[in-house]
C-alpha positions as CSV (number, residue, x, y, z in Angstrom):
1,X,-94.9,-245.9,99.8
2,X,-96.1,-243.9,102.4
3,X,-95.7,-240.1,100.0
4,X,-96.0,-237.6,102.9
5,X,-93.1,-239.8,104.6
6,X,-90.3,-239.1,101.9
7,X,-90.7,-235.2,102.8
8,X,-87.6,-234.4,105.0
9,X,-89.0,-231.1,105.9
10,X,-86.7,-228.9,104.4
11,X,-88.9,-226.3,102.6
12,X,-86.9,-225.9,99.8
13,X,-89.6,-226.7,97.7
14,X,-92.1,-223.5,98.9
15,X,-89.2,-221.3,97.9
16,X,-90.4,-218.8,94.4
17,X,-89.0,-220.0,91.0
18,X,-89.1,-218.8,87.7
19,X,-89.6,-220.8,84.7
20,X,-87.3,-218.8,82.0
21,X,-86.9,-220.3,78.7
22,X,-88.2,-224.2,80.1
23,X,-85.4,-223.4,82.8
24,X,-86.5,-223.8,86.2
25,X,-84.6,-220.9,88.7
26,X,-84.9,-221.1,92.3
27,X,-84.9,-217.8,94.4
28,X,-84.5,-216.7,97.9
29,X,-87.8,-215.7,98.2
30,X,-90.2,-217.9,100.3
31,X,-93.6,-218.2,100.1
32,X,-95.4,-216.3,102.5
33,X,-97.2,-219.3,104.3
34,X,-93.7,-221.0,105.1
35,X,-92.9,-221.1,108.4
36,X,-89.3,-220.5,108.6
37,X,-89.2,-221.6,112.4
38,X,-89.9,-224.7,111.2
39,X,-90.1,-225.1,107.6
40,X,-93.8,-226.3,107.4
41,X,-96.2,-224.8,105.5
42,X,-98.7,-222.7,107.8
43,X,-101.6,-223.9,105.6
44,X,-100.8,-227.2,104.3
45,X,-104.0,-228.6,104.2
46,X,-105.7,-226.2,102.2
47,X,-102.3,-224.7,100.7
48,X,-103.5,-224.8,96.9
49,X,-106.4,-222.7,97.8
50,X,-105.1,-220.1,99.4
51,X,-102.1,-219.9,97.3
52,X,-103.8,-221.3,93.5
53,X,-99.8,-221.5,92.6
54,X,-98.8,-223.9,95.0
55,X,-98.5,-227.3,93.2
56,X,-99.4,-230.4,95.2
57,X,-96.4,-233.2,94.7
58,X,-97.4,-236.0,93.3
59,X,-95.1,-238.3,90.5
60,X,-96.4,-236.3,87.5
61,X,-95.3,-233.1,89.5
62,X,-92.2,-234.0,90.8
63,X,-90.7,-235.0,87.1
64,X,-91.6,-231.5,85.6
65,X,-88.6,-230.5,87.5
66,X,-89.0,-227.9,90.4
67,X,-87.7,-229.6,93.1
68,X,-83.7,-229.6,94.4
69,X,-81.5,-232.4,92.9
70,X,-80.8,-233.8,96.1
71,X,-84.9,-233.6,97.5
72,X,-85.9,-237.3,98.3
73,X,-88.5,-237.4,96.3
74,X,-86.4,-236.8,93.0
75,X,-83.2,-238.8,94.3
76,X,-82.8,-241.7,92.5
77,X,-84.7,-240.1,89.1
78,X,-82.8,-240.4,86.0
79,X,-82.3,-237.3,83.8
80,X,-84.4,-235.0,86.5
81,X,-83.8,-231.7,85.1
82,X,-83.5,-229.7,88.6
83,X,-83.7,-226.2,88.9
84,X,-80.6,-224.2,89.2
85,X,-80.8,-223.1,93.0
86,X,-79.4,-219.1,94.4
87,X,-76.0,-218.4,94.3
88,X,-75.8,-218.0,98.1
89,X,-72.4,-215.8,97.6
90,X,-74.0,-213.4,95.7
91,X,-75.7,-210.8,97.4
């Protein structure tokens, strides 16, 4: 499997979360290298350097649960414990 090629580009996953009580919480806050144009990251190839909290996916990553339910690279995982995304109604 080709891992870059699963990414639909939807930069959900470059979004802040919170980890509260083993929960994971999404929020509406991006991170500051997203590019909102286009939903890439504007330092992808050295993104873990300059920013040390941005995780690199890999399968060992992607179980621990910070990815949306319906991200291609968790569909399909059984019992993925996704993160509970914004309310977007809320203001």
């Amino acid at each position: 499997m080709d891992w870059e090629a699963v990414c639909c580009r939807c930069g959900r996953c470059c979004y802040e979360k919170i980890d509260f009580e083993g929960q994971i919480y999404y929020t509406d806050i991006p991170c500051q290298f997203l590019d909102p144009a286009s939903n890439l990251c504007q330092v992808y190839a050295e993104r873990d350097i300059r920013r040390p909290g941005c995780v690199r996916l890999c399968p060992e990553n992607v179980a621990k649960g910070f990815l949306p339910a319906d991200c291609p690279y968790v569909v399909g995982l059984d019992n993925y414990p996704a993160p509970i995304m914004p309310d977007a109604d809320e203001p």
